[in-house]
TIGU-130847 format. One record per residue (C-alpha): residue number from 1; residue in one letter; x, y negated, z. Coordinates in steps of 0.25 Angstrom, whole numbers, plus 5000, padded with zeros to 4 digits. Each point is the difference from the previous one (the first is absolute). Layout:
BEGIN
+-----+--------+------+------+------+
! num ! residu !    X !    Y !    Z !
+-----+--------+------+------+------+
! NUM !      A !    X !    Y !    Z !
...
+-----+--------+------+------+------+
***
This chain:
BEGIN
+-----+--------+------+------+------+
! num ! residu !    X !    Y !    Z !
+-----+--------+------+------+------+
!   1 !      X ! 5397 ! 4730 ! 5551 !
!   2 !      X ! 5006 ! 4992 ! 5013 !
!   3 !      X ! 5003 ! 5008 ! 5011 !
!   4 !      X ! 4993 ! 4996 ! 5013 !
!   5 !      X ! 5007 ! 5004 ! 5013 !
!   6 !      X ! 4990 ! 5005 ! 5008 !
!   7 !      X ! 4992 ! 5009 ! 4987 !
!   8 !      X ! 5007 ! 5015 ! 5004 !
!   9 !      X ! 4991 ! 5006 ! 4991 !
!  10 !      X ! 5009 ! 4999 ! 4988 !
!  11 !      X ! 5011 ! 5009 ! 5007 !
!  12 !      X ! 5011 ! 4999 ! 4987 !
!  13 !      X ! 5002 ! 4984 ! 5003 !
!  14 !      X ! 5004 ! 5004 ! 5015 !
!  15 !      X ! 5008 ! 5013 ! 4995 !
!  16 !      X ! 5014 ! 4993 ! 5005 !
!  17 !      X ! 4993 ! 4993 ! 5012 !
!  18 !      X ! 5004 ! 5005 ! 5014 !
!  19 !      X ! 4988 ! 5000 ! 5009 !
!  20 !      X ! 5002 ! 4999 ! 5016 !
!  21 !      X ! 5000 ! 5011 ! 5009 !
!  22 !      X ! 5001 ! 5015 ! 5001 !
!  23 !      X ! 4994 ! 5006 ! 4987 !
!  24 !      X ! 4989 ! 5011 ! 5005 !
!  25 !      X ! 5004 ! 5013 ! 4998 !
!  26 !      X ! 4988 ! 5006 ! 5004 !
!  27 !      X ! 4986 ! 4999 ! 4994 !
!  28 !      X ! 4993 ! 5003 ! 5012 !
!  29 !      X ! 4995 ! 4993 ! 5011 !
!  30 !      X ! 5008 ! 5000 ! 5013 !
!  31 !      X ! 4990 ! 5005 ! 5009 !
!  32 !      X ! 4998 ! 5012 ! 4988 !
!  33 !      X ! 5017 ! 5002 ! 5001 !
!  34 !      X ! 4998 ! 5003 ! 5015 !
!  35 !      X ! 4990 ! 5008 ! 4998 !
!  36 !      X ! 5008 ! 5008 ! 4989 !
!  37 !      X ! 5012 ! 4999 ! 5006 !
!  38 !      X ! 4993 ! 5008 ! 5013 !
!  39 !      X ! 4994 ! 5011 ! 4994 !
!  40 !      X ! 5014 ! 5004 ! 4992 !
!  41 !      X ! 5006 ! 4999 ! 5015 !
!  42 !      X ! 4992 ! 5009 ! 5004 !
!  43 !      X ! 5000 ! 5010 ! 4988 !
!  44 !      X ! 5016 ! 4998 ! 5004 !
!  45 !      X ! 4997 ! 5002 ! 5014 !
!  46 !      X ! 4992 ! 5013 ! 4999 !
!  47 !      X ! 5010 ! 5007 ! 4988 !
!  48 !      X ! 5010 ! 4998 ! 5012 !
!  49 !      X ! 4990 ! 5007 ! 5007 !
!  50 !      X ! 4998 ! 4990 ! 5011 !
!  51 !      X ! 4990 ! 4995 ! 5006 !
!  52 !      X ! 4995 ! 4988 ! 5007 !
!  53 !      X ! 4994 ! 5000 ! 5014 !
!  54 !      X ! 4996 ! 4988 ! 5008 !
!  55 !      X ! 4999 ! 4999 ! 5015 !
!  56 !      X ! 4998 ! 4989 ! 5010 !
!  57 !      X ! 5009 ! 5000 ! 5012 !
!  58 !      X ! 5003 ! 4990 ! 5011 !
!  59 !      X ! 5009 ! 4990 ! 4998 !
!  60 !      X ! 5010 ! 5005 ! 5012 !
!  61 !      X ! 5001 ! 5014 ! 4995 !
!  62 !      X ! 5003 ! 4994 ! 4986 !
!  63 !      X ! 5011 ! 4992 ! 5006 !
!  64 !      X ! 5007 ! 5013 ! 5005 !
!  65 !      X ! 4997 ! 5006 ! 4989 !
!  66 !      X ! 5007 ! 4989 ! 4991 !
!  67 !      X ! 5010 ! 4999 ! 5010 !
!  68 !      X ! 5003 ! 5017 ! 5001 !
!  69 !      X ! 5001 ! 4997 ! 4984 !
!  70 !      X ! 5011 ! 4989 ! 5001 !
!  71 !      X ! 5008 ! 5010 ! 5009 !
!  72 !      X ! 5002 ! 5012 ! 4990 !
!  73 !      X ! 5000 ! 4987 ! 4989 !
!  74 !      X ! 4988 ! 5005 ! 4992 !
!  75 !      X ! 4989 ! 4994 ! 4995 !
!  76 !      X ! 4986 ! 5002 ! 5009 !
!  77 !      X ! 4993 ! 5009 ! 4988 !
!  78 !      X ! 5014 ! 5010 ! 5000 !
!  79 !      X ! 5000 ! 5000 ! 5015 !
!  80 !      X ! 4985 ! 5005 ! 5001 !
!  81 !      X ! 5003 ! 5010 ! 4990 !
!  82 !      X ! 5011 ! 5004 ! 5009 !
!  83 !      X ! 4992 ! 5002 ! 5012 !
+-----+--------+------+------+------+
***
């Protein structure tokens, strides 16, 4: 049987063959991985007993607040709990 170079279907004659790339290491899709990968931060999230809040604010007092946050050299999320 001759080999043919673009025939992958007989895996053993291309055993010692590098192919290009990254090998996949996951057999999901990536929108599926995000999704995954989401949910488990947020099992994380809650065992830690946190809880996620959203809030909109204008940009001004955001920039005081990121600026009070630079001054006692936290993060914005460390400084709000803080306060």
């Amino acid at each position: 049987m001759a080999k043919i170079a673009t025939d992958r279907t007989t895996i053993d004659l291309f055993a010692l063959e590098k192919r290009p790339g990254r090998p996949k290491t996951n057999p999901l899709p990536r929108e599926e991985q995000l999704k995954l990968n989401k949910r488990n931060q947020i099992k994380r999230d809650r065992v830690k007993g946190l809880k996620r809040i959203e809030c909109k604010v204008p940009e001004k007092l955001c920039e005081k607040l990121d600026q009070a946050a630079l001054e006692a050299n936290m993060t914005r999320s460390n400084f709000i709990e803080y306060l």
